[in-house]
N, C-alpha and C positions, 0 to 999 in steps of 0.2 A: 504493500500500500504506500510505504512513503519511498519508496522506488518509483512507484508510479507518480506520484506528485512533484518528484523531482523533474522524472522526464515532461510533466505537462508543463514545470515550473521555466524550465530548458526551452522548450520547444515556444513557449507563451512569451519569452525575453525576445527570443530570434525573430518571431513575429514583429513584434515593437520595433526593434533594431532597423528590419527591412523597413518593415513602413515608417520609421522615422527619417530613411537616407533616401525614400521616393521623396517623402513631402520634402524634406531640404534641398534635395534636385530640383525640384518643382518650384521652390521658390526663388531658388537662386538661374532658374532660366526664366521665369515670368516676372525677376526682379527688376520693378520700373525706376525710376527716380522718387525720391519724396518730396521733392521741392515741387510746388504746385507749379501746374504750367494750363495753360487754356490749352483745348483739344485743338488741332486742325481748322484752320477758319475758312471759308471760302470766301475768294477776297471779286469781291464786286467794284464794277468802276463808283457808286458811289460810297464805297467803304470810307470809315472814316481814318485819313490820314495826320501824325504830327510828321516837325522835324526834328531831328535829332544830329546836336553838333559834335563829332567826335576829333578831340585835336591831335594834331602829331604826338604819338609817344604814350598814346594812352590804354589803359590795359585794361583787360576784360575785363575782368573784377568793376574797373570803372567805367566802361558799356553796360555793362549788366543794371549798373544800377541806374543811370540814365537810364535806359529802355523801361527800368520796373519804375519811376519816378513815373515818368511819361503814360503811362499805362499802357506799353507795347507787352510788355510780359506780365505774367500772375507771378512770377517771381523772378529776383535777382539772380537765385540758383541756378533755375532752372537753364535761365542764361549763361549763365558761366559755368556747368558740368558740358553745355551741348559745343562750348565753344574751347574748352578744355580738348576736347575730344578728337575734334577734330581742325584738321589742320590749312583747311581753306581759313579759316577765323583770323590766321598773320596776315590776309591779305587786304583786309578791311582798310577801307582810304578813310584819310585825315578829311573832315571838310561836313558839308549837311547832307543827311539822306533823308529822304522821305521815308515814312514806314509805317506800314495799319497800325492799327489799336486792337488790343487785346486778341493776336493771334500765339502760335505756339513760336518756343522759344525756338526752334528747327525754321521756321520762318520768319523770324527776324533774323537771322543769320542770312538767309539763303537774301531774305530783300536788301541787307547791310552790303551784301557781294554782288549787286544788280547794280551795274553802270547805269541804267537806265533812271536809278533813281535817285541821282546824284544831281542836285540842280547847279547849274552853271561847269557842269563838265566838261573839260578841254581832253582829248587824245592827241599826243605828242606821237607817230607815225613813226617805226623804222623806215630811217632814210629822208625822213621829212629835211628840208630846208630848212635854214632860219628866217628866210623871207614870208616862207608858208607857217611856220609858226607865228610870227607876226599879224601875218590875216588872220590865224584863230581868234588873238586876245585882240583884234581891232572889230573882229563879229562879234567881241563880246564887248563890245562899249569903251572900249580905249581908245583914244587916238591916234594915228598915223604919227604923230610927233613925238606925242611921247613913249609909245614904242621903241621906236627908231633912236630916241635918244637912250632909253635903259638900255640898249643894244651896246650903246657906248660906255656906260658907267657900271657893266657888270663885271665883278669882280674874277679872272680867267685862272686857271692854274699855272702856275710858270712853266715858260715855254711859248705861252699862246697869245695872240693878240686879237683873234676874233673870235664870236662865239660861234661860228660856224660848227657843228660835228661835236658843241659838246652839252646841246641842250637836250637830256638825256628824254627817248623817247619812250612814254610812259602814261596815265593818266591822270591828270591833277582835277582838284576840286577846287575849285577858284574861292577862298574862303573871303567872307564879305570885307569889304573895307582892302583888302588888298590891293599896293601896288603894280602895275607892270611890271616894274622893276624887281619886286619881290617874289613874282611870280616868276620869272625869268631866275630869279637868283635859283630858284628853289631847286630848278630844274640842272643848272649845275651845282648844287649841292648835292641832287640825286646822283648826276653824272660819276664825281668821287667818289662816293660813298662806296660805289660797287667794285666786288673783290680783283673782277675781270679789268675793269679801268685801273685798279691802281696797280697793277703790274705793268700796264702797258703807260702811265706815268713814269716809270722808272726806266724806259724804252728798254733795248734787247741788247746790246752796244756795239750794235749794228746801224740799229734804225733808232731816231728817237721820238718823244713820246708825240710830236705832232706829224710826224712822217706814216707812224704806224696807226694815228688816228687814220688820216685821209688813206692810208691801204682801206683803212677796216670800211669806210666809206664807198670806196670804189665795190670793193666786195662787195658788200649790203645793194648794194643798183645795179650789179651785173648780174647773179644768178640767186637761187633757191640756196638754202641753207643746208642742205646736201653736198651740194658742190662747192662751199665756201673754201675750206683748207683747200682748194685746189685751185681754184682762181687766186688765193693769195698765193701758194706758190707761182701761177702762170709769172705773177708778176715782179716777182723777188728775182724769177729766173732773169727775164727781160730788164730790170734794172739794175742787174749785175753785167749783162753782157753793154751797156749804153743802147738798149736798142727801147724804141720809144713804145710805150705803154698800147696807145692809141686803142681807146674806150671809151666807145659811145657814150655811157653815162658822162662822162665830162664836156662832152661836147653840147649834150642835152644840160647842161647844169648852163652853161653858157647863155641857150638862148630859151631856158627857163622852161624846155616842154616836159612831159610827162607819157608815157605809154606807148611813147612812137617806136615800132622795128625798123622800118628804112631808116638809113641816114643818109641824104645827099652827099657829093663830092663834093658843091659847093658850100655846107658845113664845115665840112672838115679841111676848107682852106679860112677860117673864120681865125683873126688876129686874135687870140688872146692865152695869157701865163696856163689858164685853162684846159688851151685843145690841146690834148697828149696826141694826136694825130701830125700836127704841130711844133710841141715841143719835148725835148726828152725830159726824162724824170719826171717826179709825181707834183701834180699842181700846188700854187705854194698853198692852201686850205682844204681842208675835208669839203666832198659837195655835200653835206645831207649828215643826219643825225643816225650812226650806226645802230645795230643793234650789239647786247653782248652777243650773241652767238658770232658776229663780224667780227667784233673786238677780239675774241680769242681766236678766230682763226686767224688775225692776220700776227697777232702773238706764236701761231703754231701751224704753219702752213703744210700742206702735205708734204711728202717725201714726191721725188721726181726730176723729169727735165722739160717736159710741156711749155710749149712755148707760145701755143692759140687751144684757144676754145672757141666756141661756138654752137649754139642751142640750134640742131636744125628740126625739132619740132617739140612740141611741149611738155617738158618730162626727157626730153632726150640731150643733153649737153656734154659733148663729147672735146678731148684733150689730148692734144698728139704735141710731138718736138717737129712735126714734118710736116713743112710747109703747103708740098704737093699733094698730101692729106686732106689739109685744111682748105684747098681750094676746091677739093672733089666736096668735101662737107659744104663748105659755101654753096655749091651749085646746088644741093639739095634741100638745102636750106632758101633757096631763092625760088627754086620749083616749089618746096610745102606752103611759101608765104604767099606763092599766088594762087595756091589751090585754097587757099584760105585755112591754114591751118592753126593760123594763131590769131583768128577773128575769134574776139569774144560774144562766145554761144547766150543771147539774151533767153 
């Protein structure tokens, strides 16, 4: 008898035991957060929106609680475990976002990370000009003068004397009461800051730091970011032997166009420091604001002797040292451009 009440006693633990390590599984896979959050909102055009100022430098912890001040979240937690988490939350911009009322803390994140709801948004373009940066902040209500003048009194990194190639492209939020000039600044404070620029500050002691800018430059308007380290070497090779660069993008940088594949011959007798078809070595400025993926190729160019490239159809950019190569590729390259092969498919 008390044999047998052992074994019920035995057998009636083990029971417990299991069903205590299901229900613990069970909690710890259906475990939600506690910090209260609002369900899922459905966000309608007349939903009702604030804004929210969030400034350089500032940390979740203190989004979280703007958003729960605001009544965008049911709590501050909730905010800050969703953005703990996960790792788009670094990318959140300094400036105003629009953003509903009282939805879930997984959507204030996702609408914190929507350009779209950034008012007074500027996009800084890889490759963009500084004159096309200029028409941005003159569409946004600056003037032509005093643009053109912060152009003058922004403070460059040594080496440099224009801002050409080093208003880093990116997107800024035009925070109220901002000058041009501060906006401008800001954009070469972005420029330094990155790990990829300040190596190429320190140039290669080959090349230095405004030489390897305008490489990275040319790169970034010649081809796809596939082909980068190899267009810089095209041209490392070419500027080691004296033989002249001659690339359309500079040419196009000249008379200011955008998109064009033909280039005339009458272009490319056009006077200026500019036309590498023209002159040897690299123009004395970057044309256009690179990107890092430009900047570290032209810090790390591919291995090789390639001495032309040329895209003879979209997706296709081919690289030989042999000139009578590159004139068989030209010719097919002249045949796809009239079959239409690099007409953009509306």
């Amino acid at each position: 008898m008390i044999i047998k009440s052992r074994e019920f006693f035995r057998l009636s633990l083990a029971v417990i035991l299991i069903l205590s390590l299901i229900f613990s599984l069970y909690l710890i896979r259906s475990k939600t957060s506690g910090a209260p959050d609002f369900p899922q909102n459905l966000i309608l055009q007349s939903s009702n929106e604030v804004e929210i100022d969030i400034s350089k430098g500032e940390t979740g912890s203190e989004i979280a609680r703007s958003l729960f001040a605001a009544g965008v979240v049911k709590s501050a937690a909730a905010f800050f475990e969703i953005a703990v988490s996960d790792e788009r939350s670094t990318r959140i911009a300094p400036g105003i976002h629009r953003i509903n009322l009282q939805i879930s803390a997984r959507q204030a994140l996702d609408q914190l990370l929507d350009a779209g709801r950034i008012p007074n948004l500027i996009k800084v373009a890889e490759g963009a000009r500084k004159s096309e940066i200029a028409s941005l902040l003159i569409a946004r209500g600056f003037t032509k003068n005093e643009v053109n003048s912060s152009m003058e009194k922004l403070l460059l990194p040594s080496g440099f004397k224009d801002p050409e190639g080093l208003l880093f492209p990116a997107q800024y939020s035009l925070i109220i009461g901002a000058s041009a000039l501060e906006i401008l600044q800001s954009m070469i404070t972005r420029f330094i800051s990155d790990s990829e620029v300040k190596k190429l500050l320190m140039g290669d002691g080959q090349f230095n730091a405004l030489q390897l800018l305008t490489m990275a430059s040319i790169i970034q308007a010649e081809g796809d970011s596939e082909d980068f380290s190899k267009i810089s070497r095209v041209i490392r090779n070419r500027l080691k032997i004296s033989m002249p660069l001659q690339v359309d993008s500079t040419v196009h940088y000249i008379t200011k166009s955008r998109g064009q594949l033909f280039l005339s011959t009458k272009s490319t007798l056009i006077n200026s420091p500019y036309n590498t078809y023209q002159r040897y070595g690299l123009p004395p400025t970057p044309i256009g604001s690179p990107s890092v993926a430009a900047i570290s190729a032209a810090l790390n160019p591919a291995s090789g002797e390639a001495l032309f490239f040329i895209t003879v159809a979209p997706g296709d950019t081919r690289f030989t040292k042999s000139h009578d190569e590159f004139l068989v590729w030209k010719g097919l390259y002249q045949k796809n451009r009239k079959a239409g092969a690099f007409e953009v498919k509306k």
